[in-house]
C-alpha positions as semicolon CSV with decimal commas, in nm:
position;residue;x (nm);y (nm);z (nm)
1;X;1,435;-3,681;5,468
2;X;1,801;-3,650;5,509
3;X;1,793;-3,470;5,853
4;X;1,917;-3,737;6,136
5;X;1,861;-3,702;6,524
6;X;2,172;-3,484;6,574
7;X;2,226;-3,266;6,297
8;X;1,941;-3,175;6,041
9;X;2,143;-3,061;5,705
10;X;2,133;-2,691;5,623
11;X;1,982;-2,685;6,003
12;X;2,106;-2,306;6,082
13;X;2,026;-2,163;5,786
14;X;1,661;-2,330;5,739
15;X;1,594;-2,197;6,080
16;X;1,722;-1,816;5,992
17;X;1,522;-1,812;5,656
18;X;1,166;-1,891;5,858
19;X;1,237;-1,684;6,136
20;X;1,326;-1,368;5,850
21;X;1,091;-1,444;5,654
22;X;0,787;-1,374;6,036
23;X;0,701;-1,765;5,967
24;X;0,389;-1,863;6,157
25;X;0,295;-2,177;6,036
26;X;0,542;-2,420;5,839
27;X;0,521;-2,750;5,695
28;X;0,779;-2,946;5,707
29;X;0,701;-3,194;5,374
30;X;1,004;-3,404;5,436
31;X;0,961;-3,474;5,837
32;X;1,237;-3,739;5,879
33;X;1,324;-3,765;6,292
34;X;1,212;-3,421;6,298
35;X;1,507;-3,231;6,323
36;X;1,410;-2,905;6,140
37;X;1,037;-2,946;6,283
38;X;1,165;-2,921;6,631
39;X;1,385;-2,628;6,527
40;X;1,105;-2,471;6,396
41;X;0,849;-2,547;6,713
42;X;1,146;-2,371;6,929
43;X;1,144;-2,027;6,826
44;X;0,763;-2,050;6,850
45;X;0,639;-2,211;6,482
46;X;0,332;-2,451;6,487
47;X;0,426;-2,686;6,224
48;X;0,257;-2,936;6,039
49;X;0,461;-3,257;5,966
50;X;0,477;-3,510;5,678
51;X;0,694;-3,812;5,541
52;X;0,574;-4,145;5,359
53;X;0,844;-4,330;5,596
54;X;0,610;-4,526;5,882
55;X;0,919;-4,533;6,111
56;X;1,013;-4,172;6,038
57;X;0,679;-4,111;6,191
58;X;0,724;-4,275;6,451
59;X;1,024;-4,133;6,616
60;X;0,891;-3,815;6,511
61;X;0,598;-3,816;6,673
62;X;0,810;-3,939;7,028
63;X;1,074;-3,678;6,925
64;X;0,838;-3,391;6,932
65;X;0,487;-3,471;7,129
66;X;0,149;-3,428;7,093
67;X;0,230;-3,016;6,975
68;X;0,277;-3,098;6,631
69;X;0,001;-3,263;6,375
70;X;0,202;-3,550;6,199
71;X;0,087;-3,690;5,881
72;X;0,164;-4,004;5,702
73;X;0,169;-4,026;5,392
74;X;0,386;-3,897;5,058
75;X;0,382;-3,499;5,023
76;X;0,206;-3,478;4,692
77;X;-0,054;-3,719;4,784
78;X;-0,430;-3,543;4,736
79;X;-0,550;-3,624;5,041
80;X;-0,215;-3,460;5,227
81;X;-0,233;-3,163;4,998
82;X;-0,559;-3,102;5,110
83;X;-0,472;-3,133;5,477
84;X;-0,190;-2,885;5,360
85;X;-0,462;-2,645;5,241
86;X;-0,666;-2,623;5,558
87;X;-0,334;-2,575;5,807
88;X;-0,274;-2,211;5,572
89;X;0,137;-2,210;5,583
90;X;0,364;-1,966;5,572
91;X;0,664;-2,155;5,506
92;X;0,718;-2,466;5,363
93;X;0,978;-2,702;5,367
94;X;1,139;-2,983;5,171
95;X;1,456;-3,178;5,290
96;X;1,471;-3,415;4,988
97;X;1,687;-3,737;4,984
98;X;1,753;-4,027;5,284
99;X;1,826;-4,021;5,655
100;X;2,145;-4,128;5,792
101;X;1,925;-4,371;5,974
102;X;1,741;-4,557;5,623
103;X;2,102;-4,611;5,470
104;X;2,233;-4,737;5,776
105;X;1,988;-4,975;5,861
106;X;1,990;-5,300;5,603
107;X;1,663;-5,375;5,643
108;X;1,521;-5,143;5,418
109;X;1,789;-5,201;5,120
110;X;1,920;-4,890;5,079
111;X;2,279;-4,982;5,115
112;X;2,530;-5,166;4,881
113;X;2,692;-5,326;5,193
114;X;2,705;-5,674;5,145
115;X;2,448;-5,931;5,124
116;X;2,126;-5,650;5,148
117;X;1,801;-5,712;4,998
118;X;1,757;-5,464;4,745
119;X;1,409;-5,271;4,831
120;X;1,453;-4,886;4,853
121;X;1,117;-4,833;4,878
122;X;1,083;-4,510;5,100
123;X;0,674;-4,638;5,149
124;X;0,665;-5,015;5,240
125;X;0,423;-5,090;4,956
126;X;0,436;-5,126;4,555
127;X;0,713;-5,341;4,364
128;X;1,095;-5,254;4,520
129;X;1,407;-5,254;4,374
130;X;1,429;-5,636;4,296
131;X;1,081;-5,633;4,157
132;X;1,222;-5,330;3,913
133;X;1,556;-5,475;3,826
134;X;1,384;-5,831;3,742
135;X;1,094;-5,668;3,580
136;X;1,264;-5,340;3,338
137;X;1,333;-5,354;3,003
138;X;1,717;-5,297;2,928
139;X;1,583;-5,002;2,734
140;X;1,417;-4,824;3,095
141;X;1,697;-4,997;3,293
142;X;1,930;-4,822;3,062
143;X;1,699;-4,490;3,100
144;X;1,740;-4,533;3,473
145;X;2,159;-4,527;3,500
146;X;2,189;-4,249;3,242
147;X;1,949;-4,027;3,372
148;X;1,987;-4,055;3,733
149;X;2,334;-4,180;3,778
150;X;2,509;-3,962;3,499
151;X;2,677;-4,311;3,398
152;X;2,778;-4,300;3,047
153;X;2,811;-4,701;3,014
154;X;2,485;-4,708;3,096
155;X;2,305;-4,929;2,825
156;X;2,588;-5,187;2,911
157;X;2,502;-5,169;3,253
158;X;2,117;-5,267;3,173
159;X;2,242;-5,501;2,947
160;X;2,472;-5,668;3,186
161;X;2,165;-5,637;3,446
162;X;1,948;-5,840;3,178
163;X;2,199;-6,098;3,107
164;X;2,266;-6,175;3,492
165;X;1,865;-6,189;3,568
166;X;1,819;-6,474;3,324
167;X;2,066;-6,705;3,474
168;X;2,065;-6,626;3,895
169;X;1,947;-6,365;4,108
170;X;1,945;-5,985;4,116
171;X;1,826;-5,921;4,460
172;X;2,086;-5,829;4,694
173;X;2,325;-5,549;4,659
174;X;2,607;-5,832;4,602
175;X;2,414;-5,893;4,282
176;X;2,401;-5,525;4,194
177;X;2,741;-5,427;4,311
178;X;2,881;-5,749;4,073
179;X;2,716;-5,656;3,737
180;X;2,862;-5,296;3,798
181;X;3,193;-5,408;3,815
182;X;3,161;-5,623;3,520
183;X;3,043;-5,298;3,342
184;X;3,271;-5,036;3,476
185;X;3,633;-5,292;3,573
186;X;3,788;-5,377;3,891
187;X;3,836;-5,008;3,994
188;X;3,482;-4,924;4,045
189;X;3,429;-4,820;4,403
190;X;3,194;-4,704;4,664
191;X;3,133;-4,376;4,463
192;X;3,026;-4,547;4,151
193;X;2,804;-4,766;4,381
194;X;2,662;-4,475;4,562
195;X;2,564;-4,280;4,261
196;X;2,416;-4,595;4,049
197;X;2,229;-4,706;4,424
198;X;2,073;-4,381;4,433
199;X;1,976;-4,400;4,053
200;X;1,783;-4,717;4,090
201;X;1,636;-4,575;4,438
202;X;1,485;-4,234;4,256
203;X;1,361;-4,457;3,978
204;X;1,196;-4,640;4,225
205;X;1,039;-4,410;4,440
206;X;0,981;-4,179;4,117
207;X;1,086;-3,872;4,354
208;X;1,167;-3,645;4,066
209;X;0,800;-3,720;3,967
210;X;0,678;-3,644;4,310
211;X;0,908;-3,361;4,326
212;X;0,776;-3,246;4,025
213;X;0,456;-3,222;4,109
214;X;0,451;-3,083;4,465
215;X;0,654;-2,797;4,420
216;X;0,382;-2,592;4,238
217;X;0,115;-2,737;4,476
218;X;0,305;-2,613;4,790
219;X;0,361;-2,276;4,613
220;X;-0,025;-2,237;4,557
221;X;-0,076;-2,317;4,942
222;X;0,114;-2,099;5,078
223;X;0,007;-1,784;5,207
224;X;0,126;-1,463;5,024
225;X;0,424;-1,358;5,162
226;X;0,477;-1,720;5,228
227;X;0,838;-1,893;5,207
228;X;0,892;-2,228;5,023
229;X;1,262;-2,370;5,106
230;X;1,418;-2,721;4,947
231;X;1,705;-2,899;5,014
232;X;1,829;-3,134;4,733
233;X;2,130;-3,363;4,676
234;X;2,103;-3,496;4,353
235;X;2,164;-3,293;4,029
236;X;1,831;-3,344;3,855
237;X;1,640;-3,279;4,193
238;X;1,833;-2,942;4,219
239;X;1,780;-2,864;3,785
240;X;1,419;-2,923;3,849
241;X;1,408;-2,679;4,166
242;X;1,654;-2,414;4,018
243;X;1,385;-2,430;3,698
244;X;1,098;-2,417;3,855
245;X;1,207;-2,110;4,091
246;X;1,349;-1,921;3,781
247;X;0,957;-1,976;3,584
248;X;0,791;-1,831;3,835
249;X;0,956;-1,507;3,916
250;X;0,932;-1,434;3,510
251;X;0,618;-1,181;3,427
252;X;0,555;-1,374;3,165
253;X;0,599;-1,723;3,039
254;X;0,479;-1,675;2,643
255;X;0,655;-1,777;2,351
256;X;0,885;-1,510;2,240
257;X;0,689;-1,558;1,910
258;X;0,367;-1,450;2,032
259;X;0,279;-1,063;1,980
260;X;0,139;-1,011;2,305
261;X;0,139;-1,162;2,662
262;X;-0,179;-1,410;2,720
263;X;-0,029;-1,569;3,017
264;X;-0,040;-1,460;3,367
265;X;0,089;-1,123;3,296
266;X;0,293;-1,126;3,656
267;X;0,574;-1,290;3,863
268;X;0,424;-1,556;4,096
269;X;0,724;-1,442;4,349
270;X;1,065;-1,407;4,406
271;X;1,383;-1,589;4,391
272;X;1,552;-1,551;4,752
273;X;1,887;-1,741;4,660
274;X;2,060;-1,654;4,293
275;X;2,360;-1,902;4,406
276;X;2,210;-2,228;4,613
277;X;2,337;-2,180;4,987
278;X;2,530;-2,493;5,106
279;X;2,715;-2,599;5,391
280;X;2,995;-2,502;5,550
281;X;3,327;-2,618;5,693
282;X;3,232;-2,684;6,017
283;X;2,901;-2,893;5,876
284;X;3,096;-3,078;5,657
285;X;3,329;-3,177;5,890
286;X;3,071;-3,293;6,125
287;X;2,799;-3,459;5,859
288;X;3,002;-3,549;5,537
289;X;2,671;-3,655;5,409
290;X;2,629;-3,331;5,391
291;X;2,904;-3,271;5,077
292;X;2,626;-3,319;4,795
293;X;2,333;-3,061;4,975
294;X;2,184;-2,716;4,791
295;X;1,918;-2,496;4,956
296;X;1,744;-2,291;4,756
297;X;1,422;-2,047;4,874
298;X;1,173;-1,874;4,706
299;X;0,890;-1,626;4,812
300;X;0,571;-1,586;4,690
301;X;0,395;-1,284;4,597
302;X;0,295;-1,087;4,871
């Protein structure tokens, strides 16, 4: 969902992969304010939209009219996936990560600007970031910096997280931003609390989970032929993408130990980008948000 009103990320070369690749009929799984999806409509797509983000849906939906099915809900939910099924794509799309609009507005505790509620949820139901920080052990808190934040003090982090909760509060960003700078010294800045923020919001959210999960449903639904593209800003959402591509264009997946193949005996498809494409000068310069962005593609078997 990191596309904003002006200037979807990767925008250009999303658009020239569908229209190479004869796209028909594309999801877009990540629908934000519908940047790509309008893109897509414009040289003649029908497109099917989804995001778990009530407001995303909204502006969406005024954004791009009644010519464009909008569903809410998250992408690997069943009941989606089976809506996903019945529309037969040819393309799919995932622009993982946040708007410009969620981390700028405070209301929905993305942001380590002072004095914001820590929530983060990306679907306004289940426990948020507060509820997680005040309910983790240090041993899942610690789990949680190390694995998504690459932070290397990260048990003393949860510990220092642990410590705080017993005594006062650890519900506002203030609280957050504080026990990191106990942890990591006065010179911790915004990019230490960007990258431990966005930790505790994929934790929350479990998108690696979600991510996961959907890519190989996607890649079943789509028609042969068929094109699935992701955007992803975060190291372990780009490992698990790069992975999963590289699996399924092998002809076989055995042990090397076994004497013969009993797998599927074929490549499910292609990988379309050896290198991830990312942006340019000019987008950079524009979007800085931008900086952190890898597209990668992959066909399927025709």
């Amino acid at each position: 969902m990191t596309d904003t009103l002006h200037d979807p990320v990767l925008h250009a070369e999303v658009l020239r992969a569908a229209v190479e690749a004869g796209s028909r009929r594309a999801v877009d799984a990540t629908l934000g304010d519908g940047g790509h999806a309008a893109a897509l409509v414009g040289v003649g797509i029908d497109v099917l939209g989804i995001d778990r983000d009530p407001e995303a849906i909204r502006r969406a939906t005024a954004r791009l009219g009644g010519g464009v099915e909008v569903i809410h809900g998250p992408f690997d939910d069943d009941q989606v996936l089976r809506r996903v099924e019945a529309f037969h794509p040819d393309f799919a799309l995932f622009d993982l990560g946040l708007s410009s609009r969620q981390l700028d507005d405070p209301s929905l505790g993305f942001s380590f600007r002072p004095g914001v509620r820590l929530d983060m949820r990306m679907h306004p139901t289940g426990p948020d970031a507060a509820d997680y920080l005040r309910m983790a052990s240090v041993e899942e808190l610690s789990e949680t910096f190390r694995s998504f934040g690459d932070e290397p003090r990260a048990y003393r982090l949860a510990k220092e997280i642990h410590r705080r909760r017993e005594t006062g509060s650890m519900s506002t960003s203030d609280d957050l931003v504080n026990a990191i700078r106990a942890v990591l010294g006065p010179s911790s800045g915004p990019s230490d609390f960007a990258r431990l923020f966005q930790a505790l919001r994929i934790r929350v959210n479990d998108e690696l989970g979600r991510l996961t999960r959907a890519l190989p449903a996607y890649r079943d639904r789509l028609s042969p032929g068929g094109l699935l593209a992701v955007i992803s800003y975060h190291s372990g959402e780009d490992r698990i993408v790069k992975h999963a591509f590289r699996e399924w264009a092998r002809t076989c997946v055995c042990p090397p130990a076994f004497p013969m193949c009993v797998c599927r005996g074929q490549a499910l498809g292609k990988v379309v980008t050896r290198k991830p494409i990312v942006p340019g000068d000019r987008e950079l310069a524009s979007n800085p948000r931008a900086r952190s962005a890898r597209l990668r593609l992959f066909r399927i078997a025709p």
